[in-house]
ZADO-661364 format. One record per residue (C-alpha): x, y, z. Coordinates in steps of 0.25 Angstrom, whole numbers, padded with zeros to 4 digits, always signed. Layout:
ZADO-661364
XYZ/...
***
This chain:
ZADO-661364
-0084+0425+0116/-0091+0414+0106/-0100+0426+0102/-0090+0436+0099/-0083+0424+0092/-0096+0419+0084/-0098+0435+0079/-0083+0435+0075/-0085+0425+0066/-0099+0429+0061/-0093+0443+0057/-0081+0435+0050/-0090+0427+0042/-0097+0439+0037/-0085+0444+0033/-0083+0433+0024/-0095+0438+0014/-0100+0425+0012/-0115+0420+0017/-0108+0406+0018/-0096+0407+0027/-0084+0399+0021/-0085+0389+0034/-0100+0385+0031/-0096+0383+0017/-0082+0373+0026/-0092+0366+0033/-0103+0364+0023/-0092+0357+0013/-0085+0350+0024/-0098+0344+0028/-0102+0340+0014/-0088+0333+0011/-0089+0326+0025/-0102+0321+0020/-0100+0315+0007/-0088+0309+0010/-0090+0303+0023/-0104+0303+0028/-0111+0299+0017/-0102+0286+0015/-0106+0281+0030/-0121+0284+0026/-0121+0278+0012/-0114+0266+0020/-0125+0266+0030/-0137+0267+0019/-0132+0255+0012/-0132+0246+0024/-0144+0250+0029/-0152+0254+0019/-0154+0247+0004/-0161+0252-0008/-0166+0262+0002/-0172+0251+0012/-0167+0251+0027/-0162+0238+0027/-0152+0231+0038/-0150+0216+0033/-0136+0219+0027/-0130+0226+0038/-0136+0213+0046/-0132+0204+0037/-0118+0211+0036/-0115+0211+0050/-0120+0196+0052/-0112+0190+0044/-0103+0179+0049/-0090+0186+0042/-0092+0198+0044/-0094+0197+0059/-0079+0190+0057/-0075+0202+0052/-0081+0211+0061/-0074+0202+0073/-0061+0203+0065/-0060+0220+0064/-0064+0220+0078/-0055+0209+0083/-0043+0216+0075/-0045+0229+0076/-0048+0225+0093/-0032+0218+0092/-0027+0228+0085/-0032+0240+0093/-0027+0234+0107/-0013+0229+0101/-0010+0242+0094/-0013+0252+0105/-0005+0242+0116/+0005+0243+0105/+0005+0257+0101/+0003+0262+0117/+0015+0254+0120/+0026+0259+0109/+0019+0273+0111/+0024+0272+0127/+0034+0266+0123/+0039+0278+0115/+0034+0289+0122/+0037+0286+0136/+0050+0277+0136/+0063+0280+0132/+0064+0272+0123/+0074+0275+0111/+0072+0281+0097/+0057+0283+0101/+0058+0296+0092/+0059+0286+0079/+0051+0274+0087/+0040+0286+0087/+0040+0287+0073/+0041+0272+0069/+0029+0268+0077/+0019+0277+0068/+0025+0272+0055/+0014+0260+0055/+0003+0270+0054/+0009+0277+0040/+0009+0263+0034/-0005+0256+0027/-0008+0244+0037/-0011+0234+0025/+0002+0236+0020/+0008+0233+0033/-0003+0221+0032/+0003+0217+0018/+0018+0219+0023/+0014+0209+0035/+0008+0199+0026/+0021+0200+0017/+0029+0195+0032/+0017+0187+0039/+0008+0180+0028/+0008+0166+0032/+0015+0158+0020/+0021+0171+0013/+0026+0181+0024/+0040+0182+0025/+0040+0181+0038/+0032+0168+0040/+0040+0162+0028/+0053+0164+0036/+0047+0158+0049/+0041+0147+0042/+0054+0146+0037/+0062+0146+0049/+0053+0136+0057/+0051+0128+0047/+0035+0128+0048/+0024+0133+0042/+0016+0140+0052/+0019+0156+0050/+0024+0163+0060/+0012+0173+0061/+0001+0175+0049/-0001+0190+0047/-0014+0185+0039/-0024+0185+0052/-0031+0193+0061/-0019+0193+0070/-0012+0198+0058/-0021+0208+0054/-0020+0213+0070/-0005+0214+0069/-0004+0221+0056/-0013+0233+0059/-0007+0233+0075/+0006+0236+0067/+0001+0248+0060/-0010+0252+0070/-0002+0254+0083/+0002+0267+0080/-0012+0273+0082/-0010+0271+0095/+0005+0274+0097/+0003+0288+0090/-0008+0293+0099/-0001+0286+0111/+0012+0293+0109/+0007+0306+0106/-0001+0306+0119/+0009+0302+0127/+0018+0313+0122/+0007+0324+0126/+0005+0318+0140/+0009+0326+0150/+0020+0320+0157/+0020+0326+0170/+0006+0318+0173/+0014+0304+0172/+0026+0311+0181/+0016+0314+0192/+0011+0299+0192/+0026+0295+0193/+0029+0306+0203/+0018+0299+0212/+0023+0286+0212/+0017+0278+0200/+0024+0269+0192/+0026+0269+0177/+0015+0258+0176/+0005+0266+0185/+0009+0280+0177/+0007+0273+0164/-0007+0265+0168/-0013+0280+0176/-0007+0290+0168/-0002+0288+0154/-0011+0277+0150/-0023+0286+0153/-0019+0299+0147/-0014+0292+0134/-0029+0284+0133/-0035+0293+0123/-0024+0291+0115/-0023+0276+0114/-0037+0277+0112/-0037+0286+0101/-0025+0276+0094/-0034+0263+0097/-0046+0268+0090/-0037+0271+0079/-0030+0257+0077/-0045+0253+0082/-0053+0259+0070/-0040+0257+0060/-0040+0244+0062/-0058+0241+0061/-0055+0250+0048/-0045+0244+0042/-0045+0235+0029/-0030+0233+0024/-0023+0224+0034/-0036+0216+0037/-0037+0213+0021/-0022+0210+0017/-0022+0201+0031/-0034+0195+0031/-0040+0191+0019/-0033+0178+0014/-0037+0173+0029/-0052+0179+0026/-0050+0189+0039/-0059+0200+0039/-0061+0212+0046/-0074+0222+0045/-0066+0231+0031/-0060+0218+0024/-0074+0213+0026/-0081+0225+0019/-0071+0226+0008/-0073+0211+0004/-0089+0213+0004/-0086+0224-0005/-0076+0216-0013/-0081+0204-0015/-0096+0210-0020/-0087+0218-0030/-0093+0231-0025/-0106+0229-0026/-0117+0236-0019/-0122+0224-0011/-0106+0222-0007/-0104+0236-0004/-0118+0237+0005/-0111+0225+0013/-0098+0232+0015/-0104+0244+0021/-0112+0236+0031/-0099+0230+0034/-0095+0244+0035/-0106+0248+0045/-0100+0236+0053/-0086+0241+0054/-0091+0256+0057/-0098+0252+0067/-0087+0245+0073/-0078+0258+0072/-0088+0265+0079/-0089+0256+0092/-0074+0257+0091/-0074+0273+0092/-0085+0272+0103/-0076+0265+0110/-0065+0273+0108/-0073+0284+0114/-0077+0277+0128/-0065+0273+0130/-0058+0288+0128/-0073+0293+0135/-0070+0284+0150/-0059+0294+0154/-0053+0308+0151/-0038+0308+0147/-0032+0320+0145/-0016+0322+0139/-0009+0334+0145/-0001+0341+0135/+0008+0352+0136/+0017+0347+0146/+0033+0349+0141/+0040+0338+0151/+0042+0325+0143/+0037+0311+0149/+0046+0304+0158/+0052+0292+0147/+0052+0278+0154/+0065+0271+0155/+0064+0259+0147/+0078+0256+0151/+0082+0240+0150/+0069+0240+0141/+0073+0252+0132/+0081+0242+0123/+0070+0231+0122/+0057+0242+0119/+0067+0248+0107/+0067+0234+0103/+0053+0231+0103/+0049+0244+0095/+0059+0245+0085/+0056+0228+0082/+0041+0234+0083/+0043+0245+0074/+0051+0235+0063/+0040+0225+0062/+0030+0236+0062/+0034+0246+0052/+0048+0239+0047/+0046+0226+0043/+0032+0229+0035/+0037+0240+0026/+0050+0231+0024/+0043+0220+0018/+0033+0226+0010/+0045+0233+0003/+0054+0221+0001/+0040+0213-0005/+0039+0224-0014/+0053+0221-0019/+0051+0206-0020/+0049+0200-0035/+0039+0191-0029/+0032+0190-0015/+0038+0178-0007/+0050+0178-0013/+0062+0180-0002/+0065+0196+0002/+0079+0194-0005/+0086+0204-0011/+0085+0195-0026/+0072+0195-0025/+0069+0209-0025/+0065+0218-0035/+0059+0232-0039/+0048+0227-0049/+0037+0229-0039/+0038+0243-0035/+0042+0247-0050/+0030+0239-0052/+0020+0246-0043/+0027+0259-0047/+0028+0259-0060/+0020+0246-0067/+0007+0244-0059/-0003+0253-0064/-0012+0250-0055/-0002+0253-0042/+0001+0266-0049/-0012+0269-0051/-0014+0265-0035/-0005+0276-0032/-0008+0286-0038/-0021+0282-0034/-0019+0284-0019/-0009+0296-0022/-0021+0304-0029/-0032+0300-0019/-0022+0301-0006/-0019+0317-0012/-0032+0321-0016/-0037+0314-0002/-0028+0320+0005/-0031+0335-0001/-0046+0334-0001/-0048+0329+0013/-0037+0339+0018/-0043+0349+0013/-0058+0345+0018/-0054+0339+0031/-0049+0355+0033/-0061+0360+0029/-0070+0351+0040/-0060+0352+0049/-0061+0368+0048/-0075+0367+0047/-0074+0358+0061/-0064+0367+0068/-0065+0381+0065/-0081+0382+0059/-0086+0372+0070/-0099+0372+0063/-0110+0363+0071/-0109+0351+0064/-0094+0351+0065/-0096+0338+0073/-0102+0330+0061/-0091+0335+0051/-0080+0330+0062/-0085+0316+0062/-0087+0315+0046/-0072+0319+0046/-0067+0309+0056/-0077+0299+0052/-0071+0292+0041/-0060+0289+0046/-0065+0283+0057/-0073+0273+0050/-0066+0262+0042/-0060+0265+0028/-0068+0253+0021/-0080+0259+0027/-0079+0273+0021/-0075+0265+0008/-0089+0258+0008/-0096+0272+0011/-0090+0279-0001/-0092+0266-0008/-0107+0268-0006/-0107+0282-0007/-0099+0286-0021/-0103+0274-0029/-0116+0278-0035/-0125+0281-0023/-0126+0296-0027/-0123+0294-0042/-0108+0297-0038/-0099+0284-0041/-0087+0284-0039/-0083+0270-0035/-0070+0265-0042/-0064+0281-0042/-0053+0287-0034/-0067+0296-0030/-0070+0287-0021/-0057+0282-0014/-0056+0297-0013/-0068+0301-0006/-0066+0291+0003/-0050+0297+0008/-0055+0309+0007/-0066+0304+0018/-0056+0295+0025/-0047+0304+0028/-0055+0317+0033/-0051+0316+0045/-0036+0316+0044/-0039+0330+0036/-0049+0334+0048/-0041+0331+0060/-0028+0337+0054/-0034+0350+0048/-0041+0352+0063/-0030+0349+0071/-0025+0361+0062/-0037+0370+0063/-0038+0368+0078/-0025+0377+0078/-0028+0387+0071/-0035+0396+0079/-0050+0405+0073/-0044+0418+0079/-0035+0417+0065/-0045+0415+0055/-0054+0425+0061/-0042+0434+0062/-0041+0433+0047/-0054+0435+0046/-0056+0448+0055/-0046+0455+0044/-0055+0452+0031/-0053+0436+0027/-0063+0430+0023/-0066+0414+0031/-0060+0409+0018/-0050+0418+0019/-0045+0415+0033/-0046+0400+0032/-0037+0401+0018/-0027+0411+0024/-0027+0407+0039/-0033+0394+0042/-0027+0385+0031/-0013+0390+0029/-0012+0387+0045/-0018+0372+0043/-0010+0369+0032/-0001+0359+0038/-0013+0353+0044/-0019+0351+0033/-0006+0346+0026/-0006+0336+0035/-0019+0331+0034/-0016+0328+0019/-0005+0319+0021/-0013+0312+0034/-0022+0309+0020/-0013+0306+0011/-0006+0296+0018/-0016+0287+0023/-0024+0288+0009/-0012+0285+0002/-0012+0271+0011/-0026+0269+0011/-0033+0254+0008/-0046+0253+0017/-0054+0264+0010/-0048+0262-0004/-0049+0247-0004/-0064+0247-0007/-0063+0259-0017/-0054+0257-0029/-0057+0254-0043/-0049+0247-0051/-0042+0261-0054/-0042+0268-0040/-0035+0259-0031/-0027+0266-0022/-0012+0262-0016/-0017+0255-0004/-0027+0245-0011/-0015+0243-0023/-0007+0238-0015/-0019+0229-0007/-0024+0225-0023/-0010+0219-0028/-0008+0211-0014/-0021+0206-0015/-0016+0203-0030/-0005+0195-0022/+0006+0202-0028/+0012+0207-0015/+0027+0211-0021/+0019+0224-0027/+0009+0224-0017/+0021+0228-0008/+0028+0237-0018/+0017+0245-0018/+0015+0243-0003/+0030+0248-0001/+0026+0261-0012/+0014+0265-0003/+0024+0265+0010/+0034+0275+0003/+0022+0285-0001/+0015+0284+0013/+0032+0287+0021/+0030+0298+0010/+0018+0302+0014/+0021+0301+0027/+0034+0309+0027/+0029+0319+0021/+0017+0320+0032/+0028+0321+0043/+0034+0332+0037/+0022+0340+0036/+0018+0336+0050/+0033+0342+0055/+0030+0355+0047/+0017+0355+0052/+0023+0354+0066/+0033+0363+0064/+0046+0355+0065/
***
């Protein structure tokens, strides 16, 4: 059957009349594009650390990972993103039970609420809980303070336990999308027979639910695991007037503070190695853990889940989530708004002490936040294009051509965002800075490359999922009546992945748009982008603007997000 298969194709591609069949010519650019934008970064980052003036040489990477205060910031990324991983899947696993398996009320728009963290950038939720929790000027503080008559806050937002509640906040959700989606495919009937055969809800939950729904929790841990080693926003806005660092805030203030030199940049990527390092033991244990058993889902099954009756409780869990839901999401987006309104930060939120200036400001006057914006609009755009685009091509390469080396160009796809934003920054840093007569430092170039890198694999794992149905038995037909492989994949292949691939620009698009790890260590004084404007005029201590353009960014990202919904429900035909 495989021969008669092979020959099939073999006399389709001499069909074509090309000695080079439009596939080879798929994989060989995919391959060179996956090279230059991803894999030779991690090289130039490695040669750099280990090797200088073309000398193997290891005393910086020794002296790097020695030293006293970066040892502290290596114990605090492990330390936080240790707290936050176990405190945002207990979290996420519970209100994900909660919803999918109670019967509870209005757990439809609950459902819906409890992803809205993961649309919004965490360090603007880091900013808007410095607004409420700093400990002299947050609005909260100030009004216990107030009220007790003391001058102890109630709780200062500026510490590590501060860092770990503010990226809990907007991490959960990992986990709470992958748990409720599994526990929606489950097959129901495997819980009913435990039931049946005397077991209590306890014992169902503990044998049977728990661990069918394993791979899944996993899967939403290593996401909060490896956003939270990676991440730079909330760490930096929290941490640095109490000089808390973690792994990324270390290596931007390397970088920083030798004002980009060589010698500064050699000492981030060493830093860099560190934190990839870290990464990596972290998905080696994700894959013993998910490797110590087999859990398998079974889908297909129509009879819904037996809800448990909450009962006298049913009251008291609505409570508890809707309170959840408004300190959360609510309370956040409320004050950066009303900040933003304020003629000046501190003052009482009144309604005489309100104005517009700051977002007719930030609108109209700033050129520089103007320029921010249409900064990020162009790169998120042409980002999102390019890469949906390329990812469609790799993942065609990867699904349909399945060349030998399909492995390689899967991880190269996959890889970048896998490894922290800061550490891809460095790379392309090294890379298009005038190591191969190419500079490009201080361009939108660079910021560019590095999206388009970043965000391969949302591209990848969109157009794939899109490919895988579409079956070969289509494109060969097309091909058996006189198309060329070009032909087929124009009139067949694409037309049928187009939503896909629609979707996959706006799965671009919208975290680009929010984007501040990857960009941080990248702008010139002309390219900043959205995200590291509005961390540039907080660090400027103007936080009224800071919060206009905060409150700005949030309408384009619903927007954005909206607007990805719809396409979704097309997609999905409802």
């Amino acid at each position: 059957m495989r021969a008669n298969v092979v020959r099939q194709r073999s006399d389709l591609e001499k069909k074509d009349g090309f000695k080079l069949d439009i596939g080879q010519i798929l994989m060989i650019i995919s391959a060179v594009i996956l090279f230059i934008t991803v894999a030779l970064p991690m090289v130039m980052i490695v040669y750099n650390v280990f090797f200088y003036k073309g000398t193997f040489d290891w005393r910086l990477f020794t002296e790097i990972l020695t030293h006293p205060d970066n040892l502290m910031a290596m114990w605090n990324t492990i330390k936080i993103a240790f707290l936050v991983t176990v405190f945002g899947t207990i979290t996420g696993l519970f209100f994900a039970w909660l919803i999918a398996r109670s019967d509870i009320p209005l757990k439809g728009l609950m459902k819906s609420l409890f992803t809205v963290p993961y649309m919004f950038p965490p360090f603007i939720g880091a900013m808007a809980w410095g607004l409420l929790l700093a400990p002299r000027s947050g609005y909260i503080n100030k009004m216990f303070m107030t009220l007790t008559g003391g001058n102890q806050p109630l709780f200062n937002i500026n510490s590590v336990a501060g860092i770990v509640f503010v990226e809990l906040c907007y991490y959960f959700p990992f986990v709470f999308i992958q748990v409720s989606s599994a526990l929606e495919r489950m097959d129901p009937t495997l819980e009913e027979s435990a039931r049946i055969a005397g077991a209590g809800q306890l014992t169902v939950i503990r044998k049977i639910t728990f661990p069918l729904v394993v791979p899944a929790i996993a899967a939403g841990a290593m996401l909060i695991l490896i956003s939270t080693l990676s991440h730079f926003g909330v760490p930096a806005i929290l941490g640095f007037s109490n000089n808390i660092f973690t792994l990324p805030t270390k290596i931007y203030e390397l970088i920083y503070k030798s004002a980009g030199s060589f010698e500064g940049i050699r000492q981030g990527a060493s830093l860099s190695v560190l934190l990839v390092i870290v990464v990596v033991l972290a998905l080696a244990l994700q894959r013993r853990i998910l490797r110590a058993g087999r859990y398998d889902i079974i889908r297909g099954k129509s009879m819904r889940p037996m809800l448990i009756k909450l009962r006298r409780f049913k009251i008291p869990m609505v409570v508890v989530c809707l309170l959840s839901l408004a300190i959360i999401v609510l309370l956040p987006l409320v004050i950066i708004f009303l900040v933003g309104f304020l003629k000046a930060y501190g003052l009482p939120l009144k309604l005489e002490n309100m104005t517009f200036n700051n977002y007719h400001h930030v609108l109209l006057v700033s050129k520089m936040a103007r320029d921010a914006m249409k900064n990020s609009v162009v790169l998120s755009i042409s980002a999102a294009i390019i890469t949906m685009f390329v990812g469609t091509m790799v993942a065609y390469v990867i699904v349909k051509i399945k060349p030998k080396g399909k492995g390689i160009l899967e991880v190269l796809g996959l890889l970048p965002y896998s490894i922290p934003g800061i550490v891809l920054a460095v790379g392309v840093i090294l890379t298009w800075s005038g190591s191969f007569k190419i500079n490009l430092y201080n361009t939108l170039w660079i910021i560019l490359i590095a999206y388009i890198a970043r965000y391969m694999a949302f591209s990848l794992k969109s157009a794939s999922a899109s490919l895988e149905q579409v079956h070969n038995s289509l494109e060969e037909a097309a091909r058996s009546c006189g198309a060329s492989h070009f032909g087929s994949l124009q009139d067949i292949t694409l037309p049928l992945i187009r939503p896909g691939m629609i979707a996959g620009f706006f799965l671009i698009f919208l975290p680009a748009m929010r984007e501040l790890t990857t960009s941080i260590l990248l702008y010139g004084p002309f390219t900043r982008t959205l995200g590291v404007a509005i961390y540039s005029i907080k660090e400027e201590g103007n936080m009224v603007q800071a919060s206009a353009l905060a409150g700005i960014a949030i309408v384009i990202i619903i927007m954005g997000e909206m607007a990805l919904r719809l396409v979704t429900r097309e997609r999905r035909g409802k």
